[in-house]
C-alpha positions in Angstrom: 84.5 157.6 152.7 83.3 158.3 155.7 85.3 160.3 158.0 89.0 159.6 156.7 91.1 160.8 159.8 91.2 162.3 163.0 89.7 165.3 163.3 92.6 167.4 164.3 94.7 165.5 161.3 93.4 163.8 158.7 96.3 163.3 157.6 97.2 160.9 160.2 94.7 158.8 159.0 91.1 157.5 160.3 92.8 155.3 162.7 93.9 157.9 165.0 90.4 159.7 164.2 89.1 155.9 165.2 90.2 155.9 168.7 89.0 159.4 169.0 86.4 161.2 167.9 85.2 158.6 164.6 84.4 155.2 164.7 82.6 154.5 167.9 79.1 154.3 167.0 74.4 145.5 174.6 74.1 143.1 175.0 70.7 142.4 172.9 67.4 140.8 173.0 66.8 137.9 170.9 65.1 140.1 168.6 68.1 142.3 168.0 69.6 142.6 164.5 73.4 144.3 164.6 74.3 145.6 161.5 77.8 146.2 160.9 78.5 147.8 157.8 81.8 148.4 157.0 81.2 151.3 155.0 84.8 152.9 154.3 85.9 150.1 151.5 82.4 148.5 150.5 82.7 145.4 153.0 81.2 142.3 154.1 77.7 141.6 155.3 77.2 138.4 156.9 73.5 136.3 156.4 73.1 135.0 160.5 71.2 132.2 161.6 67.6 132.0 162.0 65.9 134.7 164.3 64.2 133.9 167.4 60.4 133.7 168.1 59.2 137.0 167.3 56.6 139.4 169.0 53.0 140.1 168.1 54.5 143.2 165.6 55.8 140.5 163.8 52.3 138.6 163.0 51.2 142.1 162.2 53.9 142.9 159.4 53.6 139.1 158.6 50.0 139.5 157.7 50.5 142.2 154.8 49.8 141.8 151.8 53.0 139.2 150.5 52.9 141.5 146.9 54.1 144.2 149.1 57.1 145.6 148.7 58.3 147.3 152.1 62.0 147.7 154.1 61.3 149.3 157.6 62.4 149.7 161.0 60.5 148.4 164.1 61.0 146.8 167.2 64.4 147.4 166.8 65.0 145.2 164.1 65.2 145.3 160.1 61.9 143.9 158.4 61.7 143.4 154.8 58.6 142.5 153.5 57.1 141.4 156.8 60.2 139.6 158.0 63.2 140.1 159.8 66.1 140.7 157.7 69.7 141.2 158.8 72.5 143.5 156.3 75.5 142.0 155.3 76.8 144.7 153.8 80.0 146.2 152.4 81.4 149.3 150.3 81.6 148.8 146.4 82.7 152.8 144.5 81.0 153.0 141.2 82.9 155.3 139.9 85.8 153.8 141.2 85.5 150.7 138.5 85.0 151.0 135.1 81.3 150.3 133.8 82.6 146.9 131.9 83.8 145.8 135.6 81.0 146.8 137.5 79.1 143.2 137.3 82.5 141.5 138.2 83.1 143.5 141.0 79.4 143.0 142.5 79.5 139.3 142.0 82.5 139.1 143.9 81.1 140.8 146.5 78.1 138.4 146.6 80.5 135.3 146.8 81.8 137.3 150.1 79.1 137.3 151.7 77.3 140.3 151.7 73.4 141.3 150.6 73.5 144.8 150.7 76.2 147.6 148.8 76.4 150.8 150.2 77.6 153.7 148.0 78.2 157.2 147.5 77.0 159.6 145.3 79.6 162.2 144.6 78.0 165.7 143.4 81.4 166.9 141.3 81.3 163.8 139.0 77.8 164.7 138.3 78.4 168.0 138.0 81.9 168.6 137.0 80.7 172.3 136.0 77.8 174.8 136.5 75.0 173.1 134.9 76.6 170.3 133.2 75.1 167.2 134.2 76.9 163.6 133.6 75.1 160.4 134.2 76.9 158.6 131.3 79.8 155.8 131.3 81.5 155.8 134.5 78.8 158.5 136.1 75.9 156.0 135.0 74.4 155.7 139.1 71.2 154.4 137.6 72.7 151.8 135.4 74.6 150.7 138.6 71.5 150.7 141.0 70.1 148.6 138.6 72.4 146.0 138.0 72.6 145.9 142.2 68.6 145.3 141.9 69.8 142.8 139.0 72.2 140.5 140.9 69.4 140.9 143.9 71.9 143.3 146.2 70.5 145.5 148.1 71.5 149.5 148.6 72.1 152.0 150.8 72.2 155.2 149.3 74.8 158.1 150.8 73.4 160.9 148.7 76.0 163.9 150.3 75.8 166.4 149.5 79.1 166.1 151.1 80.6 162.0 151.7 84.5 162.5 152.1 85.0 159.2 150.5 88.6 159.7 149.8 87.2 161.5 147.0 88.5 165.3 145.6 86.8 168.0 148.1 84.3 165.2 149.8 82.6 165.2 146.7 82.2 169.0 146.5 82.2 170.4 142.9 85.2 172.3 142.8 83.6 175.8 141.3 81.6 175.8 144.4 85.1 177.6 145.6 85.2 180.4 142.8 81.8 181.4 144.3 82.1 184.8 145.6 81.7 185.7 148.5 83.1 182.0 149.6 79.8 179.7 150.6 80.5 178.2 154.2 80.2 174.6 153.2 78.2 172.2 154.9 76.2 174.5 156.8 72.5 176.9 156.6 73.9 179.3 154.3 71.0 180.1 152.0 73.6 180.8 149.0 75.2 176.8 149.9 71.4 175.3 150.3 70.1 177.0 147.0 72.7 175.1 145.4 72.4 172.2 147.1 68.5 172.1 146.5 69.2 172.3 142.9 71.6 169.6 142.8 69.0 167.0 145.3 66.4 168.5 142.6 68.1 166.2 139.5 69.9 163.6 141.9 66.8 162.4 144.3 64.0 162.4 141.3 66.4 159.1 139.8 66.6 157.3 142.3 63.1 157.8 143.7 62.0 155.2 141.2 64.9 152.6 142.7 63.6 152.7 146.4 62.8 149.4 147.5 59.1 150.3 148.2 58.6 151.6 144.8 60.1 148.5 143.3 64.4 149.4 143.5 67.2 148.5 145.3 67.3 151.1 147.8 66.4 150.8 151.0 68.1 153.2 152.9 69.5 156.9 152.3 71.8 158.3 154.2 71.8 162.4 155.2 75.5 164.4 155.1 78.1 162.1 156.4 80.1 162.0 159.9 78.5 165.5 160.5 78.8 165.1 164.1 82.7 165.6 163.9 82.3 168.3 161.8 80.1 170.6 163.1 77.0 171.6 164.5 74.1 172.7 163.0 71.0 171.4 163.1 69.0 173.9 161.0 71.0 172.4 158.3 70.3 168.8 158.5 66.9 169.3 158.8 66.7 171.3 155.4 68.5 168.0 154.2 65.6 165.8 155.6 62.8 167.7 154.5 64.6 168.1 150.8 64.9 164.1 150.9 61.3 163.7 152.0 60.0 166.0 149.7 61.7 163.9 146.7 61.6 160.3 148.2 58.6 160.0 150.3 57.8 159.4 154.2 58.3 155.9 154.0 61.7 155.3 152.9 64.7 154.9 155.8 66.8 157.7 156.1 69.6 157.5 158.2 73.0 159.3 159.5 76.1 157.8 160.1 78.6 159.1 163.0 81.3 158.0 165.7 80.2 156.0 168.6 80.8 159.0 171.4 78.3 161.0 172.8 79.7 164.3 171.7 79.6 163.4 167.7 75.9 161.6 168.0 74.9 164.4 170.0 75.7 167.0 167.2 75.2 164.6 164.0 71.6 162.8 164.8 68.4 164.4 163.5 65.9 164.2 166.2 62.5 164.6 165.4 62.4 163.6 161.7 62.2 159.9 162.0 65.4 159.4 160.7 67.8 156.7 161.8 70.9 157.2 163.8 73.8 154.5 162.9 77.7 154.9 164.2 80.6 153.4 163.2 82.9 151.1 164.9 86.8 151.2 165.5 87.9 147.5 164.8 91.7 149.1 164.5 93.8 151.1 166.1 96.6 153.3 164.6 100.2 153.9 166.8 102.2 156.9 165.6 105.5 154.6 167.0 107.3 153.2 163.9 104.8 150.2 164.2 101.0 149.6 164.6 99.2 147.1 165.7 95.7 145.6 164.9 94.0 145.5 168.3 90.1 144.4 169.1 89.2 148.1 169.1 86.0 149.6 170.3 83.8 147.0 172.0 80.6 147.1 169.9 77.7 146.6 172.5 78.3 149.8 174.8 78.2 152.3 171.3 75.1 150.5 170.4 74.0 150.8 173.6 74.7 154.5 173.0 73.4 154.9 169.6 69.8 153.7 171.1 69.6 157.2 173.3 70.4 158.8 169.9 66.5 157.0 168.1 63.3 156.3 169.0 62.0 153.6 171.5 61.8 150.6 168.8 63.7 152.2 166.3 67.4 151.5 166.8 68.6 148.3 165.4 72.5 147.7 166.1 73.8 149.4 162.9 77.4 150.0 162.3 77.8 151.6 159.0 81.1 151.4 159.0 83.7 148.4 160.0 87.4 148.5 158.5 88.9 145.8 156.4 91.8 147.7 155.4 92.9 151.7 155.3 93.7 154.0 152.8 97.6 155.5 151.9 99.5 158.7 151.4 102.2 159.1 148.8 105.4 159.0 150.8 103.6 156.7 153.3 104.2 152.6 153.8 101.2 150.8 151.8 98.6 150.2 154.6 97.9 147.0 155.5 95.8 144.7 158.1 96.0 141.2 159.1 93.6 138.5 157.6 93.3 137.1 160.8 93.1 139.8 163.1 90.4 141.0 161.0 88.3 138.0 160.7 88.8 137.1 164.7 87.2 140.5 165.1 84.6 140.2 163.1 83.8 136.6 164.4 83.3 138.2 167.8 80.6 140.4 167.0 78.9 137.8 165.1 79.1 135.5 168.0 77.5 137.9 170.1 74.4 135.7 172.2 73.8 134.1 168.8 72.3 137.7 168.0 71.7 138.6 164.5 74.2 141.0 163.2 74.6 143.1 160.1 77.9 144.2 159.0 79.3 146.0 156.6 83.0 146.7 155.8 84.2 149.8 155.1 85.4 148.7 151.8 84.4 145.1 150.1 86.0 146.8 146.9 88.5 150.0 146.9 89.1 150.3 143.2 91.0 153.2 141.3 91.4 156.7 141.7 91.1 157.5 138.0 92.0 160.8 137.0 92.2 163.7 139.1 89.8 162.4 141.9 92.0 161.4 144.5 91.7 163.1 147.8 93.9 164.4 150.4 93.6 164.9 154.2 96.1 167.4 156.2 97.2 167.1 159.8 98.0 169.7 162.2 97.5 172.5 160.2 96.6 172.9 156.5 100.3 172.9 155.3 100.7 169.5 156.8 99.1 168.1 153.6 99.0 164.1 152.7 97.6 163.3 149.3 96.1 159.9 148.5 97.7 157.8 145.8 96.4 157.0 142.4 95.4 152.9 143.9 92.7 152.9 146.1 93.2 149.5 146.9 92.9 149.9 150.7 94.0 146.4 151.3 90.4 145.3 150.9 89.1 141.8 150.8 88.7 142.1 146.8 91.7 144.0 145.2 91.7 147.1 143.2 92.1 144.4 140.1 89.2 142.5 141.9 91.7 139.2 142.9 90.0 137.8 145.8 92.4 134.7 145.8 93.5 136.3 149.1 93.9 135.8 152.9 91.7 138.6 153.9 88.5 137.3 151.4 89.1 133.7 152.5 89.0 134.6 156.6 86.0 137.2 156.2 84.2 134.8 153.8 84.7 132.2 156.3 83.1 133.7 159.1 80.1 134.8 157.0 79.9 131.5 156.2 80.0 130.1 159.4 76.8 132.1 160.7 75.1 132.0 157.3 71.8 130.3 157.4 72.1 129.9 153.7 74.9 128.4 151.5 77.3 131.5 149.7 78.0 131.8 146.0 80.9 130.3 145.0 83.9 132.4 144.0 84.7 133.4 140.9 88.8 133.2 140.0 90.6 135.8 139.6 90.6 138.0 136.3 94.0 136.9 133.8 96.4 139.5 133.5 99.5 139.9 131.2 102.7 142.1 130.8 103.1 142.8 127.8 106.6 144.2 128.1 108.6 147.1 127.4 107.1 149.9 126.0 109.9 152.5 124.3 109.3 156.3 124.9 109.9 159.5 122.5 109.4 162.6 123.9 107.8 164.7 121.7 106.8 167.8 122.9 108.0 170.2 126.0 106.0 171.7 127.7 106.3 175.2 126.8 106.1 174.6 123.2 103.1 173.8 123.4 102.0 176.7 124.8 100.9 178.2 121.2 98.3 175.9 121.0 96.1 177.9 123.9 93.8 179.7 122.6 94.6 183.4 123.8 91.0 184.0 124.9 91.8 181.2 127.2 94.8 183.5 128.9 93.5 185.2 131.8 95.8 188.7 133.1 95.8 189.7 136.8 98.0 192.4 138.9 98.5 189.4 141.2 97.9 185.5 141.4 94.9 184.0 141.4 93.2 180.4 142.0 92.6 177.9 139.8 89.2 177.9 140.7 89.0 181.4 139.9 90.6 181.1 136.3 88.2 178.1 135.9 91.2 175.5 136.3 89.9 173.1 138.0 92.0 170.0 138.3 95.5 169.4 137.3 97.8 172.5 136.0 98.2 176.0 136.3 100.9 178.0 134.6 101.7 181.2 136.6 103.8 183.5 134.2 105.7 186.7 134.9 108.5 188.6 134.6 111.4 190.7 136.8 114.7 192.3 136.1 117.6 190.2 136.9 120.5 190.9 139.7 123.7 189.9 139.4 123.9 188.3 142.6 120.7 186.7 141.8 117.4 186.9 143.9 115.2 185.0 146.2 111.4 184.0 145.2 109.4 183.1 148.1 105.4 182.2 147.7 104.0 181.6 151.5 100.7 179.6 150.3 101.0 177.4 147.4 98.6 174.7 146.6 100.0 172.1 146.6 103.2 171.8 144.5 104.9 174.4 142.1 107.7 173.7 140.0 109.9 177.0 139.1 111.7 177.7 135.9 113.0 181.2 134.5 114.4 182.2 130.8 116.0 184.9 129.3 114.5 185.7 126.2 117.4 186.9 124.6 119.8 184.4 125.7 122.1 182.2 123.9 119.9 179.1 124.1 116.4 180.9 122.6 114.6 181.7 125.8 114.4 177.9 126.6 112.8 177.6 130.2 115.3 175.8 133.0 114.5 174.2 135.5 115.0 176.5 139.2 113.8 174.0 141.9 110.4 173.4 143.4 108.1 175.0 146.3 105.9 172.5 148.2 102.7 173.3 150.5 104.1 170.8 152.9 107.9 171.9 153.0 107.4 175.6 151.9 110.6 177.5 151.6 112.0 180.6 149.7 114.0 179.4 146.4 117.2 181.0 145.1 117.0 182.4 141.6 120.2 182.1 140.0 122.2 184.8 138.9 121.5 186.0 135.2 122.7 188.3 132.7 120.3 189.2 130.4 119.3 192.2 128.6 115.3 191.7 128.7 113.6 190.9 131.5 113.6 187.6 132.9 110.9 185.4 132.2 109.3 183.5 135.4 107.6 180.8 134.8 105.8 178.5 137.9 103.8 175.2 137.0 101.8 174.5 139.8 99.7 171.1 140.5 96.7 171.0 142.0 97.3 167.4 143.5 94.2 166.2 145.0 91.5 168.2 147.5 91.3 168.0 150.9 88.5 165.5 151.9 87.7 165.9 155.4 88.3 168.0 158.5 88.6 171.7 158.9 90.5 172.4 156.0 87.9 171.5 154.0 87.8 174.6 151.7 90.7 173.4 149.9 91.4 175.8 147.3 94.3 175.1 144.9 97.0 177.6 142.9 99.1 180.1 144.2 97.2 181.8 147.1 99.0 184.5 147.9 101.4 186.8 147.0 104.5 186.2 145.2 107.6 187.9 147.1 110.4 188.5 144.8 113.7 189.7 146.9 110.9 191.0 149.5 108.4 192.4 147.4 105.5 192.1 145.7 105.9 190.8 142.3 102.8 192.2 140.1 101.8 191.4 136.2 101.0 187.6 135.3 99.4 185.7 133.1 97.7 182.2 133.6 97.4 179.8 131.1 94.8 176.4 132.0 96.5 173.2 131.0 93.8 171.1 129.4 94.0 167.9 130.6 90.6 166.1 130.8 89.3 164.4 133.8 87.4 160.9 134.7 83.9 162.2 133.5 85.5 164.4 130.5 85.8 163.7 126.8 86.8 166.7 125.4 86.5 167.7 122.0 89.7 168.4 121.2 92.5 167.8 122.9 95.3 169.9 121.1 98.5 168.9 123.8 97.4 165.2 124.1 97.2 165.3 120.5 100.8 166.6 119.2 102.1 164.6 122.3 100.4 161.2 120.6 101.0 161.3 117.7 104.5 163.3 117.8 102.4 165.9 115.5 105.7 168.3 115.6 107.9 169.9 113.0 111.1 168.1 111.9 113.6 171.0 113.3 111.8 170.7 116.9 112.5 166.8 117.1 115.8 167.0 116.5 116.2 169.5 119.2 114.0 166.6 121.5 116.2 163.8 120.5 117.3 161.8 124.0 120.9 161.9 124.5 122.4 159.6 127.6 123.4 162.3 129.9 121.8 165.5 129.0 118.2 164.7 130.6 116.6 167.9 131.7 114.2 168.4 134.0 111.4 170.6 131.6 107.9 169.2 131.9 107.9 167.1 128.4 105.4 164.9 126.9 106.6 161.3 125.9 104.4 158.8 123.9 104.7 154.9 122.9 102.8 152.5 121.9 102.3 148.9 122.4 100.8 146.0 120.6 98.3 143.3 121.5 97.8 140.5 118.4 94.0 139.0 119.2 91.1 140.4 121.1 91.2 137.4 123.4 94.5 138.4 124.9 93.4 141.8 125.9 93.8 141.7 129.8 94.3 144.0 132.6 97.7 145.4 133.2 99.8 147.3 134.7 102.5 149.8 133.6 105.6 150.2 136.0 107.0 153.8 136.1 110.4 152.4 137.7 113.2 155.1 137.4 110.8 157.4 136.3 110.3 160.8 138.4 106.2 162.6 138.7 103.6 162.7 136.3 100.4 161.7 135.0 100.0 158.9 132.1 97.3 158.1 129.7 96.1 154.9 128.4 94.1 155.1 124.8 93.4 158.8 125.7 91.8 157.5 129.0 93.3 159.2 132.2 94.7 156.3 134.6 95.9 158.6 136.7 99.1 160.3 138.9 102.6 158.4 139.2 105.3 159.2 141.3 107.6 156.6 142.4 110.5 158.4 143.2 107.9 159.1 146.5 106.3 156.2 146.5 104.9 153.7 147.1 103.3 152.7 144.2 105.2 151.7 141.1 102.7 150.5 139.0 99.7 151.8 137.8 96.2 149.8 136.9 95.2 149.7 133.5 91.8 147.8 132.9 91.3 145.8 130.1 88.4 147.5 128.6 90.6 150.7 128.0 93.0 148.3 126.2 92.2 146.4 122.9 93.8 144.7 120.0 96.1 146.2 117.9 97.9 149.1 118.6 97.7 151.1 122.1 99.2 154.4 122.7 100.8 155.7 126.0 101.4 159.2 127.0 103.0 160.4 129.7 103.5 164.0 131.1 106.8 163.8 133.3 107.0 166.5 135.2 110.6 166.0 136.1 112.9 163.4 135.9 112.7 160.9 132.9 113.8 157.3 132.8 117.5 157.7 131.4 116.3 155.0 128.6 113.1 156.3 128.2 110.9 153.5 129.0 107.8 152.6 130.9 107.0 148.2 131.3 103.8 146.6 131.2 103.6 144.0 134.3 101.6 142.1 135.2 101.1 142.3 139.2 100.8 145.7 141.2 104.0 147.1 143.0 103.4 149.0 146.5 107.4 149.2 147.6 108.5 152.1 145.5 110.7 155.2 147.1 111.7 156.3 150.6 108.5 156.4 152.5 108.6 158.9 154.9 106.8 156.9 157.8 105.6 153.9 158.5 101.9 154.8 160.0 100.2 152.3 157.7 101.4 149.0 158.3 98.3 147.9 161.1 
């Protein structure tokens, strides 16, 4: 979203970034038109009361041609189609919600309140490699501008490149890190901007048919995101503006968003290129003292008196692209949360304002699901301080990831749209049935390294020394590191200094009693890094070392940006170098991958395994090991019409990822916490039989079973702070 956390530690959260260098974006004339949009979650926009008498530019605009379709900026106001128009908007992730769900979703956020959605468009869904374009299912942007255009919402476009968004690398395709030498991100680099032109040349010719002038949705595109706390180059952002013009036209509303201080307007506005300068507002604040407390935040009418230095005389309408409903969470961390009330008395006061028009959008309306391997990641003080997002990206939103918005947070927000709506709100839809269908019962049916046959060799890449995932073509979820060493008596000492992010270590002896079986050695962490003891080992061939590592979400935001995953460095065996591996690519598939074929998803489904091997797999109470191993069940529904959304609870059950029908719902790890439960949609469900597979990365249930619930579950392991509770 946009900028996630501070800028010194994202990790901490935006709420510390809030109070500092994000979210900071006058009293008004009658004319003025404040629009709030609460950008990070998809929020609210409120419909305000009827405008004052307007100036002679009004008659003018008034007097066009009424089959003109036209969304501008003048006299420091909004006019659509001649007349003044105030956004209510909010944050709705399209490829954070199944396709099926979109409509829901975008009907609840109608019955909020709002008029406008504001999206991203993230670059590595698009183009998960080289070349490869997706604008199918889930990656179907024109589909969902059109059903926005549809249900009479309006958009406003963030078309990146880079949007943070909570999102793997801020949207980034992950091979632009294999690219040698490394591109410098977000900046003039020619090698960078050649790509990036490429990319804007299939992304901006789709939706130049959707602008609002040419018929569409869109009314306003938004340049980079929060570049102001990034860095400064303006060389840069111009390229950006003269790519966008090039594609879309002179007359469409560009705009950048930024925190309401000098310093990031300063380096994030684009001066000169008629494009539009919004900020952000703080609405929380974050206290790093056990508890936090929801607190007015910044006051809106000195920023916006701000943000007008930042545009041209006439041309800066009170915008806030960004107002928080809620806040995103960490594995490990308290589920974040913010009062209803607090919330709504907030937003009340800036509607309140001098009966001024304002438009406001909340950061998210609608959070949905980090499907897959999307999820982001921020870091803190320095990059091994590293915070992953979980699998929900709920972010205690008005609607719910599920899309509930039987709520206290949707009832206070509507309410105060309501209350300075000149028109009458939709009326709200209930809540979408959901159903547990119980216990689900567990094989395992494959270990890891068994499966390690069905690679294709070709697929094995051999280096002197570790390389990145990016670099072996890896680009979410597993890397196997494999290697080999001569066993001590007294045993040794394996230390990797960078690791991205988590690497599970198991050795074998070949010619052992037990058949070279891998055991488990312990585990090396990017954000608790120390050097592992190897256990003693008597065995006449060379030891087999064998390192899993997971790539478990890309940095989003900040200065760490160039978030490469694997082992990084060198791997230090007893103090030296330890040369000669091989690395073998896991292939699981991701939110915008179908593969072919699947060979490990396959055997692990459908327990495709010879006879000998499952008797060796058979669970005995007490002997659980902690191998990597693939589980599977299944599950039956009887009739179509009781196909509902779900959840599956991964109580007593250690780290992994699950599957759903082949579909990817995602990571679990309540051992951590704190979620439980993950989401499962019902149209990745249907009648009849459904199969689950799990890989379990450590520590299976002792009876080997996973529940379907139905209600989410946020209270799961020992959380290591409490930052999120606002």
């Amino acid at each position: 979203m946009a900028d996630t956390a501070t800028e010194s530690t994202k990790g901490k959260t935006k709420f510390s970034a809030m109070s500092g260098m994000r979210r900071r974006s006058s009293k008004t004339t009658a004319f003025l038109s404040v629009l709030l949009f609460l950008v990070l979650l998809g929020g609210l926009v409120p419909v305000f009361a009827p405008l004052p008498s307007l100036s002679p530019l009004h008659h003018q605009l008034r007097h066009k041609s009424m089959n003109e379709r036209k969304f501008e900026v003048a006299e420091d106001m909004f006019w659509k189609d001649g007349k003044p128009f105030q956004i209510i908007g909010g944050d709705v992730h399209y490829f954070r919600v199944l396709p099926e769900y979109w409509e829901d979703r975008l009907l609840r956020a109608k019955a909020l309140g709002l008029n406008t959605i504001q999206i991203y468009v993230p670059w590595n869904l698009h183009e998960p490699k080289p070349g490869k374009l997706v604008f199918e299912g889930i990656a179907d942007l024109v589909s969902f501008l059109e059903l926005c255009q549809k249900l009479d919402l309006l958009v406003m476009l963030r078309a990146g490149p880079y949007i943070c968004a909570e999102w793997d690398l801020g949207g980034f395709p992950a091979w632009l890190l294999a690219i040698k030498p490394a591109l410098k991100l977000r900046s003039s680099d020619p090698a960078y901007l050649r790509l990036v032109e490429r990319w804007w040349g299939v992304l901006l010719p789709k939706i130049a048919p959707l602008l609002y002038d040419n018929g569409g949705s869109i009314i306003m595109v938004q340049i980079e995101n929060e570049f102001g706390s990034y860095g400064d180059d303006k060389a840069y952002l111009h390229h950006l503006v003269t790519l966008a013009r090039a594609y879309l036209g002179e007359e469409i509303v560009l705009y950048t968003t930024d925190g309401g201080r000098r310093e990031n307007l300063q380096k994030g506005t684009i001066s000169g290129d008629a494009v539009f300068s919004a900020t952000y507002i703080s609405n929380v604040t974050e206290i790093y003292t056990g508890t936090v407390d929801f607190s007015t935040g910044d006051e809106p009418w000195p920023i916006f008196k701000l943000q007008k230095e930042f545009n041209a005389p006439g041309k800066s309408p009170p915008l806030s692209s960004e107002f928080y409903t809620g806040w995103l969470t960490h594995w490990g961390e308290k589920i974040a949360a913010t009062s209803a009330d607090s919330t709504a008395s907030y937003l009340e006061k800036i509607l309140s304002k001098n009966g001024s028009a304002v438009a406001l959008c909340t950061i998210m309306a609608h959070g949905g699901t980090n499907f897959g391997f999307y999820n982001g990641a921020n870091t803190g003080v320095d990059d091994s301080d590293y915070k992953p997002d979980l699998t929900s990206y709920d972010y205690d939103a008005p609607i719910k990831e599920s899309g509930d918005v039987d709520n206290a947070k949707f009832k206070a927000i509507r309410g105060v749209v309501e209350k300075y709506s000149a028109t009458s709100l939709p009326s709200v839809p209930p809540d979408n049935a959901k159903a547990g269908y119980g216990p689900i019962q567990l094989q395992k049916t494959a270990l890891l390294f068994d499966l390690l046959d069905t690679i294709d060799p070709a697929d094995v890449v051999q280096s002197e020394n570790p390389i990145s995932m990016e670099s072996v073509g890896q680009m979410f979820g597993f890397l196997l590191y494999v290697s080999e060493y001569v066993g001590k008596n007294r045993g040794s000492s394996l230390r990797i200094p960078k690791v991205h992010d988590r690497a599970q270590v198991l050795i074998s002896c070949p010619s052992g009693d037990n058949g070279g079986k891998p055991e488990y050695v312990g585990t090396i962490e990017r954000w608790s890094n120390q050097a592992l003891g190897l256990p003693n080992a008597r065995c006449v061939s060379n030891i087999s070392l064998y390192i899993l590592v997971e790539n478990m979400g890309r940095v989003n935001y900040g200065q760490y940006l160039f978030d490469e995953k694997g082992i990084l460095s060198s791997v230090y065996l007893d103090g030296k170098v330890l040369h000669g591996w091989k690395m073998y690519s896991i292939p699981f598939h991701n939110l915008n991958e179908v593969p072919k074929i699947n060979p490990i998803i396959q055997v692990a489904s459908h327990g495709s395994i010879q006879q000998s091997a499952r008797k060796k797999l058979e669970h005995k109470h007490g002997t659980i090991s902690k191998e990597p191993a693939f589980f599977a069940g299944r599950f039956s529904i009887d009739k179509v019409n009781q196909v509902k959304d779900t959840y599956i609870s991964f109580s007593g059950w250690g780290k992994g990822i699950a599957f759903v029908n082949e579909f990817n719902i995602g990571r679990y790890w309540p051992s951590f916490g704190p979620q439980c439960n993950l989401y499962v949609p019902a149209p990745i469900l249907h009648d009849g039989e459904n199969v689950v597979v799990i890989f379990e990365l450590e520590s299976p249930n002792s009876e080997l079973v996973i529940h379907s619930v139905d209600k989410p579950d946020f209270m799961c392991g020992s959380s290591r702070s409490n930052v999120h509770q606002l």
